[in-house]
C-alpha positions in Angstrom: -53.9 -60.3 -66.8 -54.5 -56.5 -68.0 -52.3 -54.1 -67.0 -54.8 -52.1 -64.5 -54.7 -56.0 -62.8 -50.9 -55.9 -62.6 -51.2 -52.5 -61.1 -53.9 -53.0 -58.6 -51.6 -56.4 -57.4 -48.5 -54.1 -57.3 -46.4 -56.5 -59.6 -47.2 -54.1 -63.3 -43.6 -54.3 -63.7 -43.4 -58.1 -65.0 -47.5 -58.5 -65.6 -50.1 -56.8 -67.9 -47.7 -56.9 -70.8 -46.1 -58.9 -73.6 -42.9 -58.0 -73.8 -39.0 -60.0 -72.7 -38.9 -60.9 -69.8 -42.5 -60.1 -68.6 -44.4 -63.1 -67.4 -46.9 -63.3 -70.1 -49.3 -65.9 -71.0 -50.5 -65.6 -75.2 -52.2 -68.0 -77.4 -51.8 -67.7 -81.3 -54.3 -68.3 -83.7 -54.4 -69.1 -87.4 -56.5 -66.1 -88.2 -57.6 -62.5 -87.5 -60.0 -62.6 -84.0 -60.5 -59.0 -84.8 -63.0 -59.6 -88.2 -63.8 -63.0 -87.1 -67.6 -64.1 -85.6 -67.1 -66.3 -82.2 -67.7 -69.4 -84.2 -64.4 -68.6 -86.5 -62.4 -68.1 -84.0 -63.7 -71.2 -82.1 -62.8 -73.0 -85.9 -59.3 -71.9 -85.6 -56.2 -73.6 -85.3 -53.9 -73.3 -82.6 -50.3 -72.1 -83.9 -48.6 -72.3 -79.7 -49.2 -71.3 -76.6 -46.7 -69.1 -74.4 -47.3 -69.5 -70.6 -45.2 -67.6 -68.4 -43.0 -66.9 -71.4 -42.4 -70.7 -72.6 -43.9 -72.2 -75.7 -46.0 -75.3 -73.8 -47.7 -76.2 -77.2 -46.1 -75.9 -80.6 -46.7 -78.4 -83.2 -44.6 -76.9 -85.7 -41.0 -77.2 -85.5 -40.4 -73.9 -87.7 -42.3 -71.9 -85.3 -41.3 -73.5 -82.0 -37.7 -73.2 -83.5 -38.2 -69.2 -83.5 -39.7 -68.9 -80.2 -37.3 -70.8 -78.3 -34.8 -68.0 -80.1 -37.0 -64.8 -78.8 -37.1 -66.9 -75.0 -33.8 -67.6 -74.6 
């Protein structure tokens, strides 16, 4: 959700943001989606996903091990 969303809901105070404690949903990517043509990003890997501030998909232990550090 973008911020203007968060706004117009009247809950911009925890949404529209990624930051601690915000409820923030984010998916990272193995590459730049900034320089990258739709089919890159579509051949990139999938580093985690954050929902709601919790990794629900990290396959690699060093990562995973440094997000559960920034949630808790």
């Amino acid at each position: 959700m973008t911020l203007d969303a968060a706004w117009t809901l009247g809950d911009d105070a925890r949404r529209g943001y990624l930051d601690r404690g915000a409820l923030g949903d984010v998916t990272i990517l193995n590459g730049d989606i900034t320089d990258a043509t739709p089919d890159e990003i579509r051949a990139m890997d999938v580093i985690a996903t954050i929902v709601g501030g919790v990794p629900t998909y990290c396959p690699a232990s060093e990562i995973c091990s440094k997000l559960a550090k920034v949630h808790s």
